[in-house]
C-alpha positions as CSV (number, residue, x, y, z in Angstrom):
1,X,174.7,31.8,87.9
2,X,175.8,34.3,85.1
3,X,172.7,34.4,82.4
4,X,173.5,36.4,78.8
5,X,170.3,38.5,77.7
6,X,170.3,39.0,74.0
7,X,168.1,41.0,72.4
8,X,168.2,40.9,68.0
9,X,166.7,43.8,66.0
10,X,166.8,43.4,62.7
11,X,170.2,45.4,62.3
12,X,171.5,45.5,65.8
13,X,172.0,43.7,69.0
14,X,171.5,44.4,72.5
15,X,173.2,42.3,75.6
16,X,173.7,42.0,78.8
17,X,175.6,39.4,81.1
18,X,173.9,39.7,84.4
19,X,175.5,37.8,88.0
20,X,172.1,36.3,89.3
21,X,173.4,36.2,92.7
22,X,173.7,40.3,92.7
23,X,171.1,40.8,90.1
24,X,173.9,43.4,88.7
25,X,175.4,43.5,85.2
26,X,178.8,42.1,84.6
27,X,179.1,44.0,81.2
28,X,176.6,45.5,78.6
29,X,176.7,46.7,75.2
30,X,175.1,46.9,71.4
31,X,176.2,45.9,68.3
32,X,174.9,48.6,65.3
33,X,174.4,48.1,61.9
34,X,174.4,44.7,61.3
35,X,174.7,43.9,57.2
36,X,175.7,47.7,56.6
37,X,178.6,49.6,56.3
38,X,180.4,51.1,59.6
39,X,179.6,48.3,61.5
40,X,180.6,48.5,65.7
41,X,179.9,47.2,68.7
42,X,180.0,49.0,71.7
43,X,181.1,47.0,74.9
44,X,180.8,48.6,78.6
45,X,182.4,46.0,81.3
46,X,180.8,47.5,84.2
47,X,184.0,48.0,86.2
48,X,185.8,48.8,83.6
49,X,186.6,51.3,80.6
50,X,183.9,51.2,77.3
51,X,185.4,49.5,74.5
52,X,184.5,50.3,70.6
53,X,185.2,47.3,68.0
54,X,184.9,48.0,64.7
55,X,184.4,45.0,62.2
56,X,182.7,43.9,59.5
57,X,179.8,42.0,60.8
58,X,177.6,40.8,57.3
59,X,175.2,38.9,59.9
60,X,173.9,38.2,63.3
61,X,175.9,34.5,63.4
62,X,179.0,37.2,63.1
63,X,177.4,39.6,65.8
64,X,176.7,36.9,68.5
65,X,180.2,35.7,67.6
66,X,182.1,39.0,68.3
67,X,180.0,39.6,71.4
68,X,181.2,36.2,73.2
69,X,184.4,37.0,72.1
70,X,184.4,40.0,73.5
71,X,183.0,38.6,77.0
72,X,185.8,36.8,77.3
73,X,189.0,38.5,75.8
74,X,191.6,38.8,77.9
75,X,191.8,42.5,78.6
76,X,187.7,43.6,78.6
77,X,186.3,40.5,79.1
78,X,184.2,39.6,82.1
79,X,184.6,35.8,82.3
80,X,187.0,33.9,81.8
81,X,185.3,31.2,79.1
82,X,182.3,30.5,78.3
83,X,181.8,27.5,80.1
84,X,181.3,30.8,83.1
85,X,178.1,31.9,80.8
86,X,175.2,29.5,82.7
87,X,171.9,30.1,80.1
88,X,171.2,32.8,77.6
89,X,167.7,34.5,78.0
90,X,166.5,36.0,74.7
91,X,163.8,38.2,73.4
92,X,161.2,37.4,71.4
93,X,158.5,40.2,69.9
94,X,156.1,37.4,69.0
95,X,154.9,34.0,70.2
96,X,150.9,34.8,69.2
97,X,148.8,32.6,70.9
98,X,151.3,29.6,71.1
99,X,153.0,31.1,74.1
100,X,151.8,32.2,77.7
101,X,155.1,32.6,79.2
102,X,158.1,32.0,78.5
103,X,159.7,28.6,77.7
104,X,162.9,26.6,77.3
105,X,164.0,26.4,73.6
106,X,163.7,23.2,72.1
107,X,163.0,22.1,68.6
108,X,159.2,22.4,68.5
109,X,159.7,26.1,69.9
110,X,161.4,27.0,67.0
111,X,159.1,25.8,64.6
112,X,156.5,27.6,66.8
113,X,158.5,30.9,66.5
114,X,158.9,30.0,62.5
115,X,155.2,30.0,62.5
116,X,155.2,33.1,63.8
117,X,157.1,35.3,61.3
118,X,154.0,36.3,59.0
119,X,152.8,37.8,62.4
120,X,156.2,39.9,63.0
121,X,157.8,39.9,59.8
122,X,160.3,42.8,61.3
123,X,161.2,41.2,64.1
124,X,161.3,36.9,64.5
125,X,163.8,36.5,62.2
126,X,166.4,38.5,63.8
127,X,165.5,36.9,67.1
128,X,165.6,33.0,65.3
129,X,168.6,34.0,63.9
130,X,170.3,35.2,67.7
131,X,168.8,32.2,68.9
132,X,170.3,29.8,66.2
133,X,173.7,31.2,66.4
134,X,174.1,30.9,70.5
135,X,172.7,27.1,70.1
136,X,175.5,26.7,67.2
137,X,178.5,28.9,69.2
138,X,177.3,27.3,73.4
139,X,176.4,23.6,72.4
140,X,174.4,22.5,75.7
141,X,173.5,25.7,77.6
142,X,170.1,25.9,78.0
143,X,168.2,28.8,75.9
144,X,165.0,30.4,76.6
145,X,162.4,32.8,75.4
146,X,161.2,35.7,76.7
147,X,158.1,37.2,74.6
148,X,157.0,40.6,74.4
149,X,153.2,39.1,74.1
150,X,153.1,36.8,76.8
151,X,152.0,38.9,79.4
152,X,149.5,40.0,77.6
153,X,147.8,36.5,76.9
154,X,145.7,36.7,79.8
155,X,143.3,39.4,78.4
156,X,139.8,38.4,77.8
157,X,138.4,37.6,74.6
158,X,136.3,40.4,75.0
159,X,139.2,42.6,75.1
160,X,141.7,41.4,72.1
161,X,138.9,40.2,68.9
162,X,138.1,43.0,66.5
163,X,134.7,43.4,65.3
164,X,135.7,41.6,62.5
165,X,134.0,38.1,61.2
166,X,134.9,35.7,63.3
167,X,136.6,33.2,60.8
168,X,139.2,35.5,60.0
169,X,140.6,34.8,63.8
170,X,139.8,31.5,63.0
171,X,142.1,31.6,59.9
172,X,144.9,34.0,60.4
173,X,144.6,34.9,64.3
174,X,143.9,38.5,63.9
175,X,143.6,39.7,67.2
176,X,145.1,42.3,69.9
177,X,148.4,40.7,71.3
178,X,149.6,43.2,72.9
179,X,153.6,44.3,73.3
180,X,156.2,45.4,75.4
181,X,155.0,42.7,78.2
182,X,158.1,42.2,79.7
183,X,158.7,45.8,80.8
184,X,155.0,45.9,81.7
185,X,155.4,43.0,84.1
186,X,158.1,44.4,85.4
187,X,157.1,47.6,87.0
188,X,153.7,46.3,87.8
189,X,156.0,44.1,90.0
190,X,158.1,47.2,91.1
191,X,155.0,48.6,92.2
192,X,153.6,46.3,94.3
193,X,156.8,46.4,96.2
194,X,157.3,50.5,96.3
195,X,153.0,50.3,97.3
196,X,153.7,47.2,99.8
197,X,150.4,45.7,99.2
198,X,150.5,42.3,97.3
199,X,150.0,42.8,93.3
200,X,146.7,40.2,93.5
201,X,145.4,43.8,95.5
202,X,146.0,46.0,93.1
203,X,145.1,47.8,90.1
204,X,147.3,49.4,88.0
205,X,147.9,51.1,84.6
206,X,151.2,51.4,83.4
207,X,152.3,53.5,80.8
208,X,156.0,52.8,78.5
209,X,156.5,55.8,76.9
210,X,159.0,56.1,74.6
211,X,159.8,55.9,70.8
212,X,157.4,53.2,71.0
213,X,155.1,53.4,73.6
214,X,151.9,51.6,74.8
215,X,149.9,51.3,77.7
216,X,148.6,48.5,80.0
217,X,145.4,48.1,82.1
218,X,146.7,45.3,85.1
219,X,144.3,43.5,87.6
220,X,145.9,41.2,90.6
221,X,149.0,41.1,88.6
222,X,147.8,40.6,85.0
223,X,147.1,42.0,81.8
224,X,143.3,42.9,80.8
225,X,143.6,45.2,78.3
226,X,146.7,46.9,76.6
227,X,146.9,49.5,73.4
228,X,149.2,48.1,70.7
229,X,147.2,45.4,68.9
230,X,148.0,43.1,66.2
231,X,150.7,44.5,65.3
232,X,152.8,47.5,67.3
233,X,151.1,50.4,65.3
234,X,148.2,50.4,67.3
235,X,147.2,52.6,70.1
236,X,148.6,55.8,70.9
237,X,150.4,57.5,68.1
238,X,154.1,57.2,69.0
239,X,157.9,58.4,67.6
240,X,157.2,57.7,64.1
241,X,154.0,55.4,64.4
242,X,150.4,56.8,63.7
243,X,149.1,55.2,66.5
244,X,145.1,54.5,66.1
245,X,143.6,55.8,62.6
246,X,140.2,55.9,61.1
247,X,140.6,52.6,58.9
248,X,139.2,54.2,55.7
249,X,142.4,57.0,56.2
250,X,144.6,54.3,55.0
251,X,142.6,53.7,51.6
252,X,142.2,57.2,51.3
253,X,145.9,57.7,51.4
254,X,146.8,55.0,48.8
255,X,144.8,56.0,46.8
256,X,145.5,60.3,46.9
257,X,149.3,59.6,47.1
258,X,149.3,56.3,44.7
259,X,150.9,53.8,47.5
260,X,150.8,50.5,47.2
261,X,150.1,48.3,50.5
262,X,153.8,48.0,51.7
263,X,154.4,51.8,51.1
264,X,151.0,52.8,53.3
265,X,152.5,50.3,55.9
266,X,156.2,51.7,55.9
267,X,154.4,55.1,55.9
268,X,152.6,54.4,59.0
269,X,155.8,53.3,61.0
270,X,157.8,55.1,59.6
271,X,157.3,58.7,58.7
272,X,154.0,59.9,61.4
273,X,153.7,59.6,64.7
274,X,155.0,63.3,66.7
275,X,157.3,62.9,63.6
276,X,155.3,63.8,61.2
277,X,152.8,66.1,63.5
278,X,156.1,68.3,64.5
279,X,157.7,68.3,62.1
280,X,161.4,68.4,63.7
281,X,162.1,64.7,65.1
282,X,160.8,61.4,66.4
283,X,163.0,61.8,69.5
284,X,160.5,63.6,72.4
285,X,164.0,65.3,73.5
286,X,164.5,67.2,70.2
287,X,160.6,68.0,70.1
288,X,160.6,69.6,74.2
289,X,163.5,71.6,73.2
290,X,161.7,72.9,69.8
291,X,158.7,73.2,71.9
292,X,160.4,75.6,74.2
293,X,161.4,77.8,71.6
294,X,158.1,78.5,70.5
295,X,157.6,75.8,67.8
296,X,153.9,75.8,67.2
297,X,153.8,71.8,65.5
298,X,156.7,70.7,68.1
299,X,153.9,71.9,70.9
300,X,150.8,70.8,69.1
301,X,152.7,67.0,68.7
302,X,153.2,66.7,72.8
303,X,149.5,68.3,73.0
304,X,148.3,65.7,71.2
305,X,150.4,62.9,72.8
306,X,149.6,63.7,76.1
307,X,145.8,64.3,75.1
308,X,146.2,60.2,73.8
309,X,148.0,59.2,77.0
310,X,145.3,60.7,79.3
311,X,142.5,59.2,77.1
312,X,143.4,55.3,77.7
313,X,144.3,56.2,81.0
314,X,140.8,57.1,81.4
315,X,139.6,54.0,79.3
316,X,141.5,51.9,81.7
317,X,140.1,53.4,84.9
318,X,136.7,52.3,83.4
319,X,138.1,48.8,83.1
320,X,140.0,48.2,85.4
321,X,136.7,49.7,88.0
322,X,139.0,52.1,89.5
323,X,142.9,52.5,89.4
324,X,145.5,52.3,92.6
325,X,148.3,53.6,90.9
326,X,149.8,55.4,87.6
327,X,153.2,54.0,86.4
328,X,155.4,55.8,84.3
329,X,157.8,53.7,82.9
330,X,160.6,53.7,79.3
331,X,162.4,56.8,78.1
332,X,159.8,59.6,78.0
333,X,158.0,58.2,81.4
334,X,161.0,57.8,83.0
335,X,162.7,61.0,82.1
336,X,160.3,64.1,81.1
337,X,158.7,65.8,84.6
338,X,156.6,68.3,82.2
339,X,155.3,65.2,80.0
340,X,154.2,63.5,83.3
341,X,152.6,66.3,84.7
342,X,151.3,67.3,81.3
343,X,149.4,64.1,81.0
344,X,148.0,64.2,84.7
345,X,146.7,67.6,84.7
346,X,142.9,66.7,84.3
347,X,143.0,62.9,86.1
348,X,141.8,64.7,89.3
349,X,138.7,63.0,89.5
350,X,141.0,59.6,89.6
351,X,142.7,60.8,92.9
352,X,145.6,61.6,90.9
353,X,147.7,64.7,92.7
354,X,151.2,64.9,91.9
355,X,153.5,66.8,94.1
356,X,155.6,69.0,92.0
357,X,159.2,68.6,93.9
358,X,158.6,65.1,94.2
359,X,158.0,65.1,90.3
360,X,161.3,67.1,89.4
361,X,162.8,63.1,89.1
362,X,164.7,61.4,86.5
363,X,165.6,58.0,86.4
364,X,164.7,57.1,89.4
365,X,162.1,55.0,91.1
366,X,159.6,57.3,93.2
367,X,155.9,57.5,94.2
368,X,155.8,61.3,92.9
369,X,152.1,62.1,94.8
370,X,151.2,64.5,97.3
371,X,151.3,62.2,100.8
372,X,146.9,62.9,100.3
373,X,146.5,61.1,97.1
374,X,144.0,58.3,96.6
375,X,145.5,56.9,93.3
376,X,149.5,57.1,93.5
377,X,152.2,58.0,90.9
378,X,154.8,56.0,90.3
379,X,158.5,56.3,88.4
380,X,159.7,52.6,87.7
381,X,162.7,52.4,85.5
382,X,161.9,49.8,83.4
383,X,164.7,46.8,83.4
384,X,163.4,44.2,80.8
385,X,167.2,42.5,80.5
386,X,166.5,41.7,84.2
387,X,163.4,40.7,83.9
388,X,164.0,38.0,81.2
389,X,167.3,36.8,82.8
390,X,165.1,36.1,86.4
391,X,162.7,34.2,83.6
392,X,165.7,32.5,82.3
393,X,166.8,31.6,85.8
394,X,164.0,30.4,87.3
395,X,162.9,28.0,84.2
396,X,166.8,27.0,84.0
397,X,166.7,25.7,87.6
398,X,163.6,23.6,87.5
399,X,165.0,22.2,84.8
């Protein structure tokens, strides 16, 4: 079975077409700047040369139109026709409370996900609109959603309301949902496997760190508690998101620097996070170098990110009633030794001890604790396309 991922932002697109019986990627590749000027995709057969196609793409319709093409022309392709692509599995940011897990797309789904929008303004109407165009250009191959907030629906009441009145969930479902699920089931999987105990055994806190990062408290395989709320911009503060604020800094702001309620938002995602603490860039790369060099804001921004890390990872211990293993997972978790160590130093007491050659890893998946260690440490490349396709497969075949 051959299962297309697609993944819509709102002015690109991410895909994948994975072989299920090898769980390896025929070909990958993005489409950028979607309804701009300069727009390309970028196509990378896997045994084969990357291919750049410039075109004017006014749309996603156009983008999901360009990528099949591309899948199947006759010198980078991968398959043959399309009748070779089996199911497409696509991302969704947000199903709220409507979805559990993820579910073949039929016409009530979409009006589900339509209902959604005021909830992710950003981010559902890119993924409707991927959705809509693969139904339109692949009549009859099954579709499914993956969501981002799924995994996260088994938290606890306790754990998601606000201490806000209660008839304001009743009327617009403002609540923790929670984000990033998919990688987050994902390497709470990978662990289980690289621990060899059963996930139902463990308990486990998994950190995505990245340009958007959040972490997730996981107890016999499911989510309890997780820091991004009702919207992404909660919990730790991020590339260019605050992360958690005093509420009244937000009024305070309007009001000293005269923003209305969509200029405080756009601030918020846009222009803080170690952004605005350093100073040089929302990219932790750019700020390790600058940090290196002796850049006093470039250091004080990882200070504080690690500081924010180590806090929830704290939080979560206390939930959770005692962790088994750390998991460092996305971009920065995957890829920065120092930041890993960096946010360890102090989790002693945890029966966190990391083994410094172990930890000189990039990429790669590794238990990075000395042999001693109660609570392990754990490198999981996260693999979210794969995840959704195996989601796409398995709700495909009992179909």
């Amino acid at each position: 079975m051959n299962i297309l991922v697609i993944n819509c932002g709102s002015s690109s697109l991410k895909y994948q077409l994975l072989d299920m019986d090898t769980k390896n990627p025929l070909a990958k590749g993005l489409v950028e700047r979607i309804g701009l000027p300069g727009s390309v995709l970028i196509h990378r057969p896997a045994n084969g040369e990357k291919e750049v196609i410039t075109a004017e793409i006014p749309n996603h319709s156009v983008a999901i139109k360009l990528v099949l093409d591309t899948l199947i022309h006759p010198e980078y392709g991968v398959v043959s026709n399309l009748d070779e692509i089996n199911a497409v599995g696509h991302r969704v940011v947000h199903g709220g409370e409507k979805f559990s897990q993820s579910v073949l797309i039929n016409e009530d789904v979409m009006k589900a996900l339509q209902e959604c929008i005021e909830l992710a303004p950003l981010h559902n109407p890119p993924n409707i609109a991927g959705i809509e165009a693969c139904t339109k250009l692949m009549p009859g191959v099954p579709q499914v959603a993956v969501f981002d907030t799924a995994f996260h629906q088994t938290m606890p009441p306790h754990a998601y309301l606000y201490g806000l009145p209660y008839e304001l969930y009743d009327k617009y479902k403002i609540r923790k949902y929670g984000f990033h699920g998919t990688s987050h089931k994902y390497v709470s999987q990978q662990a289980a496997k690289l621990l060899g105990k059963p996930a139902d055994e463990l308990k486990l806190i998994s950190c995505h760190l990245g340009n958007g990062s959040s972490i997730t408290a996981i107890k016999a395989g499911k989510s309890i508690e997780t820091s991004m709320g009702f919207t992404p911009l909660e919990g730790l503060m991020m590339g260019t998101r605050s992360g958690d604020l005093d509420p009244a800094i937000v009024s305070f702001i309007m009001r000293k620097e005269n923003l209305n309620s969509q200029q405080v938002e756009d601030f918020l995602n846009k222009k803080c996070g170690v952004l605005g603490l350093s100073g040089v860039s929302s990219d932790f790369r750019d700020i390790e170098s600058a940090a290196e060099e002796g850049n006093f804001r470039a250091q004080l921004a990882l200070d504080v990110f690690a500081h924010d890390v180590r806090k929830y990872i704290g939080a979560y211990a206390a939930v959770l009633d005692g962790v088994d293993a750390i998991i460092f997972t996305a971009g920065l978790g995957e890829n920065s030794p120092e930041m890993r160590q960096g946010i360890c130093s102090g989790l002693e007491y945890l029966g966190v001890n990391i083994n410094p050659q172990k930890n000189k890893v990039r990429g790669e998946e590794v238990d990075i604790s000395e042999d001693n260690a109660k609570c392990r440490v754990l490198v999981i490349p996260t693999n979210e396309e794969l995840m959704i396709a195996l989601d796409t497969q398995s709700l495909v075949e009992i179909a």
